[in-house]
C-alpha positions in Angstrom: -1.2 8.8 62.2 -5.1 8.6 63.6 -5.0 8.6 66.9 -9.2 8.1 67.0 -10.1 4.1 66.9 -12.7 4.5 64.0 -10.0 6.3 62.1 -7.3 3.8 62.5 -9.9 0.6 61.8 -10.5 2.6 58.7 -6.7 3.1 57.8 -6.7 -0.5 58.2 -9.7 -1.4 56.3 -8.5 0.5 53.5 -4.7 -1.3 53.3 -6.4 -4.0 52.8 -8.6 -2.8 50.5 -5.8 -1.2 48.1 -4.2 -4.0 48.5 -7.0 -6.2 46.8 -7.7 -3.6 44.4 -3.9 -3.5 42.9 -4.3 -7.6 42.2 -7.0 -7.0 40.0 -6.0 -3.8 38.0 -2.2 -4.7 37.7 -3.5 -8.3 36.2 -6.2 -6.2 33.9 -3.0 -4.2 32.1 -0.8 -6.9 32.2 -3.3 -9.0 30.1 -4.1 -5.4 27.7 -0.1 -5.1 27.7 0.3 -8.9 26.0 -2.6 -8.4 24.1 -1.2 -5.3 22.4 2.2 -6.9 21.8 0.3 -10.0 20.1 -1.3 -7.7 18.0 1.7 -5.8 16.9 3.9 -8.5 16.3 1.1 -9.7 13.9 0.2 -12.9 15.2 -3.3 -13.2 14.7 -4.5 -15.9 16.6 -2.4 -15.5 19.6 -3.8 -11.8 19.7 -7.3 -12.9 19.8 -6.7 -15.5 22.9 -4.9 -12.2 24.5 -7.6 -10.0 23.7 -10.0 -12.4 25.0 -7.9 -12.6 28.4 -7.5 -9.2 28.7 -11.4 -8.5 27.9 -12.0 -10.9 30.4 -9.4 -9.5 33.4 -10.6 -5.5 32.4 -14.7 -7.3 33.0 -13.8 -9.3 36.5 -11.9 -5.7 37.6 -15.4 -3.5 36.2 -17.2 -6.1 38.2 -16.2 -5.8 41.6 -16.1 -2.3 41.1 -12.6 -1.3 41.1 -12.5 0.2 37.5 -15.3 2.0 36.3 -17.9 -0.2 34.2 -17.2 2.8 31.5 -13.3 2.7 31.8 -13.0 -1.1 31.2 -15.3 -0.4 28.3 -13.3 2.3 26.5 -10.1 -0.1 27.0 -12.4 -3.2 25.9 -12.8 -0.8 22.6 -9.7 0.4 22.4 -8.4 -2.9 22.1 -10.9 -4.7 19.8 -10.1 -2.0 17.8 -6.7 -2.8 17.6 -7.1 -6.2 16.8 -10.0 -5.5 14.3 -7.7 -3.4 12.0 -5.2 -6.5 12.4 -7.9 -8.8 10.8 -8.7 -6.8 8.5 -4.9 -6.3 7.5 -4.9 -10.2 7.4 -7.8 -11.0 5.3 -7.1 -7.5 2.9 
């Protein structure tokens, strides 16, 4: 445990902090999680609402800066990818 005021404030400040930040990433891969399930069980227009939630939770998490702008792009891809090949399966 700190025993230094600045050090504690920080301990604090950073509770609250990973606190905030676990909101946002655990509702990003819940969203991803559904989204991949939509698009294995085939169903293509409920994957492409679930893709679209999940693009949107990965964006709002990139935003405020706790995942990487680059991170929530490569799982953006990953997952239009996903549902892209699903399409295509559709219309083929």
């Amino acid at each position: 445990m700190a025993n230094i005021k600045s050090a504690i404030k920080r301990n604090r400040q950073n509770e609250k902090r990973r606190l905030r930040n676990r909101v946002y990433v655990g509702r990003a891969r819940t969203f991803v999680k559904k989204a991949r399930a939509q698009i294995e069980s085939g169903n293509l227009e409920e994957a492409r609402k679930a893709t679209i939630t999940a693009i949107s939770a990965l964006d709002k998490a990139a935003e405020k800066g706790i995942l990487h702008k680059n991170n929530a792009a490569r799982r953006k891809s990953r997952l239009m990818k996903r549902l892209n090949q699903l399409e295509r399966q559709a219309a083929g």
